[in-house]
C-alpha positions as CSV (number, residue, x, y, z in Angstrom):
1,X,151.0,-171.3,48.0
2,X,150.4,-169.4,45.1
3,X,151.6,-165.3,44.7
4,X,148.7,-163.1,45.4
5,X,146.9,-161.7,42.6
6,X,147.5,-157.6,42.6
7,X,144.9,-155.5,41.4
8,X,144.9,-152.3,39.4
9,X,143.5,-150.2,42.3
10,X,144.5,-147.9,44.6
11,X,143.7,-148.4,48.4
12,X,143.0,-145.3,50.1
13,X,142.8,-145.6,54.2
14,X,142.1,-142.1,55.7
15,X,143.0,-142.0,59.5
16,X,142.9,-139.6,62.2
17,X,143.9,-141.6,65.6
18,X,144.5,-139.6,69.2
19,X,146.5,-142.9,70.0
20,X,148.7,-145.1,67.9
21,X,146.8,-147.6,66.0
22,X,148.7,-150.4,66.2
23,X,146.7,-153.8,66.5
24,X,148.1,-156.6,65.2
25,X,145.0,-157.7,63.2
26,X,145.1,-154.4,61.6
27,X,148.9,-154.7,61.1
28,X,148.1,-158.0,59.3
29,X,145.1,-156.9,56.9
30,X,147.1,-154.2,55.8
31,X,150.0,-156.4,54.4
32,X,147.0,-158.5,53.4
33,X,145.8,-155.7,50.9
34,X,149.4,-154.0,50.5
35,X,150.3,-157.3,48.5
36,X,147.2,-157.1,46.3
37,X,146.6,-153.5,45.4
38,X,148.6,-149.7,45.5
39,X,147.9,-148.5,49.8
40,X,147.7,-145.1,50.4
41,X,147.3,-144.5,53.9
42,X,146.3,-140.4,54.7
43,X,147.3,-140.0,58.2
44,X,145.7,-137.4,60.5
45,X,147.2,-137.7,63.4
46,X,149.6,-136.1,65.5
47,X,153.8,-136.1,64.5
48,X,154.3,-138.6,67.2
49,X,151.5,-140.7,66.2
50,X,152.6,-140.0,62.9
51,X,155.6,-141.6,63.4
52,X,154.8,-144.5,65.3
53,X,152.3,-145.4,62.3
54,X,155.1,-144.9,59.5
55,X,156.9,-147.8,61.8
56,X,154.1,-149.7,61.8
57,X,153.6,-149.5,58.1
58,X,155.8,-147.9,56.0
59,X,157.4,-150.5,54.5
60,X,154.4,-151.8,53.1
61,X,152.3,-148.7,52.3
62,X,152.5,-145.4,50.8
63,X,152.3,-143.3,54.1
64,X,151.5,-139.6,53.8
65,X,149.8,-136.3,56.0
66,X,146.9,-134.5,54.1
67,X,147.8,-132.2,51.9
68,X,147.2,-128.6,54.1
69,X,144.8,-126.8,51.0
70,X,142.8,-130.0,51.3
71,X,142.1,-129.9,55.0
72,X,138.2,-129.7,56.0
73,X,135.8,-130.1,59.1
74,X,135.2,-133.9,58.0
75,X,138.5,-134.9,58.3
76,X,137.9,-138.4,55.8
77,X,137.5,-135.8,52.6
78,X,140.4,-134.0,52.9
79,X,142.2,-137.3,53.4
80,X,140.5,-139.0,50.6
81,X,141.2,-135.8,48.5
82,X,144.8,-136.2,49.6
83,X,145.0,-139.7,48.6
84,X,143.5,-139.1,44.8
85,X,146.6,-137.0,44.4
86,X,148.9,-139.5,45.0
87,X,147.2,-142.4,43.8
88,X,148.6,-144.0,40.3
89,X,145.5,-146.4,39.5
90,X,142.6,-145.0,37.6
91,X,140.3,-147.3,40.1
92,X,140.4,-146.4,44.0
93,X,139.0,-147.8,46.6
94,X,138.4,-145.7,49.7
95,X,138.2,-147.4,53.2
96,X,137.4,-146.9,57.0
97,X,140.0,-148.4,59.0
98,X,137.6,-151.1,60.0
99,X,137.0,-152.5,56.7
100,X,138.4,-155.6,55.6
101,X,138.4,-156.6,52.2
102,X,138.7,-160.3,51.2
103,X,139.9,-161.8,48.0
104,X,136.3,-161.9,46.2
105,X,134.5,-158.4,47.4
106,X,137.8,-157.0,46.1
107,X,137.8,-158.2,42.7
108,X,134.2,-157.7,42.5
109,X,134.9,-153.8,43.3
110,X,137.3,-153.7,41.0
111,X,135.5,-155.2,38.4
112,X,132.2,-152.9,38.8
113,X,134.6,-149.8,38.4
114,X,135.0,-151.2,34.8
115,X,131.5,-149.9,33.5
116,X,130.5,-147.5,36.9
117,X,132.4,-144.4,38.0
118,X,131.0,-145.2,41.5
119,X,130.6,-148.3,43.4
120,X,129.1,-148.8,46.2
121,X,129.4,-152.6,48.4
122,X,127.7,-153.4,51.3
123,X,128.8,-153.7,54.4
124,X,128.4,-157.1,57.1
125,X,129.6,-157.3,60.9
126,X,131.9,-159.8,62.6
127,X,132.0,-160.6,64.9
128,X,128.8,-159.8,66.2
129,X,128.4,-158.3,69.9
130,X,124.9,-156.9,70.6
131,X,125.5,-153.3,69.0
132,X,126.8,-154.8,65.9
133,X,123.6,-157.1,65.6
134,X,121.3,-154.1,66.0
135,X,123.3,-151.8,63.6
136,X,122.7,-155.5,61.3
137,X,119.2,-154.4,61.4
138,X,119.6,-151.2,59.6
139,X,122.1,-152.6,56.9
140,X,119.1,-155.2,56.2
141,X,116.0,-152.7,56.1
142,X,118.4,-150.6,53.8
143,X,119.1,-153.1,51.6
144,X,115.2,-153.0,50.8
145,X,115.6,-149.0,50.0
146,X,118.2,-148.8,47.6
147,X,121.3,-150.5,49.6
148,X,123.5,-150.1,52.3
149,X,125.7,-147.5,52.7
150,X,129.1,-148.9,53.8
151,X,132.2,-147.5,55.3
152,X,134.0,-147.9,52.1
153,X,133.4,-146.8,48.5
154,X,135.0,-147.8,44.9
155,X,135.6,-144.5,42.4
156,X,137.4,-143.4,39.2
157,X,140.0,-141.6,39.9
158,X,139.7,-139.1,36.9
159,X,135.3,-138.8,37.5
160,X,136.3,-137.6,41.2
161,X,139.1,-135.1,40.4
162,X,137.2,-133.5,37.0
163,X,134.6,-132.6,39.9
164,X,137.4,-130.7,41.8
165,X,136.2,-133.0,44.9
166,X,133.4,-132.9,47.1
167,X,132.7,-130.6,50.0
168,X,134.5,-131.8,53.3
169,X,132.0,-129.6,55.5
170,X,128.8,-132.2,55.5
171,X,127.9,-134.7,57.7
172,X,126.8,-137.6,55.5
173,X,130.4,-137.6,53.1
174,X,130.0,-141.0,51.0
175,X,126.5,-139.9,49.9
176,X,128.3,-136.4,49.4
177,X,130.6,-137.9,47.3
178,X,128.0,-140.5,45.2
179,X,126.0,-137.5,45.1
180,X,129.0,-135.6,43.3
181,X,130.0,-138.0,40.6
182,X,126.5,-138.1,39.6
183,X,125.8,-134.8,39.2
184,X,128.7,-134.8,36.8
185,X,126.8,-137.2,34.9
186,X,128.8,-140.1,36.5
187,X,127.2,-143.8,37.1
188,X,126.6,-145.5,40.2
189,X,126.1,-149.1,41.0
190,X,125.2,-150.3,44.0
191,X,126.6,-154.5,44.5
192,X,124.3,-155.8,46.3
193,X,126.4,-159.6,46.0
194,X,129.3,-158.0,47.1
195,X,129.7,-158.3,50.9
196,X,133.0,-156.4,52.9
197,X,133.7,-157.5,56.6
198,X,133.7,-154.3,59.0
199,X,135.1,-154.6,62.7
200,X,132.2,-153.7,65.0
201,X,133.1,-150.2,66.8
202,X,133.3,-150.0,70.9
203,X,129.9,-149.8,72.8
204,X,130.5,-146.7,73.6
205,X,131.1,-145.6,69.9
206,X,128.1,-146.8,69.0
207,X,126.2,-144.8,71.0
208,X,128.0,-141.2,70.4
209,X,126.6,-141.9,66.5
210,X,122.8,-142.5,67.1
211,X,122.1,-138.8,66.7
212,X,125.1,-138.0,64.1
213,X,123.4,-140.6,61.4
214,X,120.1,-140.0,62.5
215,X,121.3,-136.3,61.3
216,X,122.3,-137.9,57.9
217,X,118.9,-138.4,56.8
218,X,118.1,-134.8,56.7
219,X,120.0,-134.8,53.3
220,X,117.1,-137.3,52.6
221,X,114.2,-135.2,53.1
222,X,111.7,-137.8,52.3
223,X,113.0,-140.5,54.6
224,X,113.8,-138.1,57.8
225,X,109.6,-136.6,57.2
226,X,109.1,-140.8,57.9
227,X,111.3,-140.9,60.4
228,X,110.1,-138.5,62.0
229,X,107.0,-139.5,61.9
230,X,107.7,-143.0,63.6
231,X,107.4,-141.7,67.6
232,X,104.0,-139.6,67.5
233,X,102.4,-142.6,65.4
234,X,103.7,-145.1,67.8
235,X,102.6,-142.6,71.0
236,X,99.2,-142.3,68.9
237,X,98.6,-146.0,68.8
238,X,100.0,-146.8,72.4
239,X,97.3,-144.1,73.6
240,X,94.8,-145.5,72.0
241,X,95.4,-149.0,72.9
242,X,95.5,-149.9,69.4
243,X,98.9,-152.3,70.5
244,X,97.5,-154.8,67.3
245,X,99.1,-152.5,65.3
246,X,101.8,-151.9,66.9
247,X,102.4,-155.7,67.3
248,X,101.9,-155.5,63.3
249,X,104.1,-152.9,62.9
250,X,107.1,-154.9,64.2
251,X,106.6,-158.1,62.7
252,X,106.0,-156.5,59.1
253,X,109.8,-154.8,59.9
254,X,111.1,-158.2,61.2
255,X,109.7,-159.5,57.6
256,X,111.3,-156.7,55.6
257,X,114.7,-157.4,57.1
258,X,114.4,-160.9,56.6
259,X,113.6,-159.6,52.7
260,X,116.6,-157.7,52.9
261,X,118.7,-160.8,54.5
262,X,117.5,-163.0,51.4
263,X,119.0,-160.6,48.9
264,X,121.4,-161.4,46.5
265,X,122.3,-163.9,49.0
266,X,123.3,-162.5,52.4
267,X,121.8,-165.2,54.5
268,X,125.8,-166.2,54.3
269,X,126.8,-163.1,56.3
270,X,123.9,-162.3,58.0
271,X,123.0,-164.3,60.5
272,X,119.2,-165.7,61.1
273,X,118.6,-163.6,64.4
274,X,119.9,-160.0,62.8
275,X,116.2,-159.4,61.1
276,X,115.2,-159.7,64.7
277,X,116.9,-156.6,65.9
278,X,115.9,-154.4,62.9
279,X,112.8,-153.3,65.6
280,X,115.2,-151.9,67.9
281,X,116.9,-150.0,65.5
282,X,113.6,-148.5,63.9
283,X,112.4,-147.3,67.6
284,X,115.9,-145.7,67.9
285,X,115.9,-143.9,64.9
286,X,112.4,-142.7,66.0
287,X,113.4,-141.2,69.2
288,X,117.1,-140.0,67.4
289,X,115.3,-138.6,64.3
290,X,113.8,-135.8,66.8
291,X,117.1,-135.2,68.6
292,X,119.0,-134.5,65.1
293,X,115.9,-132.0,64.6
294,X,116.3,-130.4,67.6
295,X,119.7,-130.1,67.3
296,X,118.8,-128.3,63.7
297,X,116.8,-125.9,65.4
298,X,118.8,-124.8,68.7
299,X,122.5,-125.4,67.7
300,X,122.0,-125.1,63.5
301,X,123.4,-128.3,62.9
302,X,125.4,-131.7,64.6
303,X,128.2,-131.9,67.1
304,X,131.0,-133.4,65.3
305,X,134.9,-133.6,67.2
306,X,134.9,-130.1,68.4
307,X,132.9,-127.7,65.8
308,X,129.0,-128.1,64.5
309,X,128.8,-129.5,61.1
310,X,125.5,-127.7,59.3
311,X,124.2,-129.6,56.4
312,X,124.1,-133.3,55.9
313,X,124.7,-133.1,51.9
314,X,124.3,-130.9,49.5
315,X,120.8,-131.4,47.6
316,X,121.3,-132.6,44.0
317,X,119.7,-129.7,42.3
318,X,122.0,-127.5,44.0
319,X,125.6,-129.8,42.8
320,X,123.7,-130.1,39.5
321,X,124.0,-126.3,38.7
322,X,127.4,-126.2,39.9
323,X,128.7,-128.9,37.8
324,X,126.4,-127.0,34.8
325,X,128.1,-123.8,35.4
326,X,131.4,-125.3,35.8
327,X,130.9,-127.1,32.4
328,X,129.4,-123.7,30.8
329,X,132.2,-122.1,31.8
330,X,134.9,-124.3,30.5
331,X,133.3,-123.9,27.1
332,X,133.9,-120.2,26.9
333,X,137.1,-120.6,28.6
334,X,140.3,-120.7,25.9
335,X,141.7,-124.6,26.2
336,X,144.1,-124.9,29.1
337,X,146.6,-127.8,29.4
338,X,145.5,-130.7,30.9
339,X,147.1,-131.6,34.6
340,X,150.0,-133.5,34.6
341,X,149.1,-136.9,36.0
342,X,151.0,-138.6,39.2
343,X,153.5,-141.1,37.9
């Protein structure tokens, strides 16, 4: 068998776990990756659970806490933060633990982070229990509206840390962090060919997120005002016993997720029933997309392990003028030495 091929990228796995996480399918995908790119794993969790992960990995991984100036409501950032520290690879890839890379989607993320500062794959399920094939709904309507957004992310190192990071106190952190590099006059590509496995979460998990990324889209203003907008029109139509319509109304969102299934060819990852579901999710976000606004209004923003996270993401006229200022103000600034970089 021939030796892996290694790639110039850093692998950075932010974790926070209550218990240890030590599956052996995850023990195996991260040797997988550990042989084929730089694995920084940003550990969250308790000293004993700590320590039981640094058994379960440390030989094969760079295993370290987050660094304590970088900590932050959403927990991911300040590990991702963390991680851009340590990392030695201009390219970085940043990754839920229930991503799982394969041999193709990882050179393609590498090689988009040749001519973008910010890359952005999508996302697929497997296997697929009956959560994961609604959730497959919304990846394929999304992939219509300007992509997916997945549970992982590629990035330049040096584009993220001239922005001094992103903020770790919104809800919706990856566009948070597209939004960033942006700003800064970054580039972003979206690959829509490029598809990365993710585990399906518990039952249970999925429903404690309904509301949470129903709350995402209020950093969207345009799409949550259509969201919203969903229920009354649907009570409207059902009242009026105009149920051709509605009858329309789902087929022509079966037919866009079958659109979004035939892109860039993900009728290999995408089964032919998912388009199927994409009705299911659209009435949930419908009845979710009124629950994020009344938890705007009553609690000023979303649940989120213990505190209430206010804003989604920051609007990109607002990080705009911050990166202006901070660019401004470098000018008239006397020339500083530049930071030392990680060895």
């Amino acid at each position: 068998m021939s030796e892996p091929v290694r790639e110039p990228v850093s692998y950075i796995l932010p974790i926070k776990s209550s218990v240890p996480t030590t599956s052996p399918e995850l023990r195996e995908y991260i040797a997988w990756i550990a042989a084929r790119a730089e694995v920084i794993v940003v550990d969250g969790s308790e000293p004993a659970i700590f320590a039981a992960h640094e058994r379960e990995w440390g030989a094969s991984v760079r295993h370290v806490a987050p660094a304590p100036d970088l900590v932050s409501p959403m927990g991911k950032v300040g590990g991702v933060l963390t991680g851009l520290r340590v990392a030695t690879h201009e390219h970085v890839i940043i990754a839920d633990d229930d991503v799982r890379y394969d041999e193709e989607s990882l050179a393609q993320t590498v090689a988009a982070l040749a001519t973008a500062d910010v890359v952005r794959p999508q996302n697929y399920f497997e296997p697929l229990p009956w959560h994961a094939r609604w959730d497959s709904g919304r990846m394929l309507l999304n992939r219509l509206t300007g992509g997916d957004w997945p549970g992982t992310l590629g990035v330049r190192r040096s584009r993220l840390q001239a922005t001094n990071g992103y903020d770790g106190s919104v809800m919706f952190e990856n566009l948070e962090l597209v939004r960033t590099v942006l700003a800064s006059g970054g580039r972003e590509r979206v690959l829509y060919g490029a598809y990365v496995l993710r585990r399906p979460s518990t039952t249970h998990h999925f429903w404690s997120q309904r509301v949470r990324q129903a709350y995402d889209e209020i950093a969207r203003p345009a799409r949550f005002i259509a969201q919203l907008a969903l229920l009354p029109l649907a009570i409207a139509l059902a009242i009026t016993g105009h149920w051709l319509a509605i009858a329309i109304g789902i087929a022509a969102t079966v037919i866009a997720a079958e659109l979004g299934r035939r892109r860039a060819r993900a009728t290999r990852v995408f089964p032919a029933s998912t388009p199927l579901f994409a009705p299911f999710w659209v009435a949930e976000r419908a009845i979710c997309s009124w629950l994020a606004l009344g938890a705007r209004i009553l609690l000023g923003g979303v649940p989120y392990r213990g505190t209430i996270l206010h804003s989604a993401a920051t609007p990109m006229r607002v990080l705009r003028q911050r990166h202006a200022a901070r660019a401004e103000q470098a000018v008239v600034l006397p020339a500083t030495a530049a930071p030392r970089r990680s060895a």
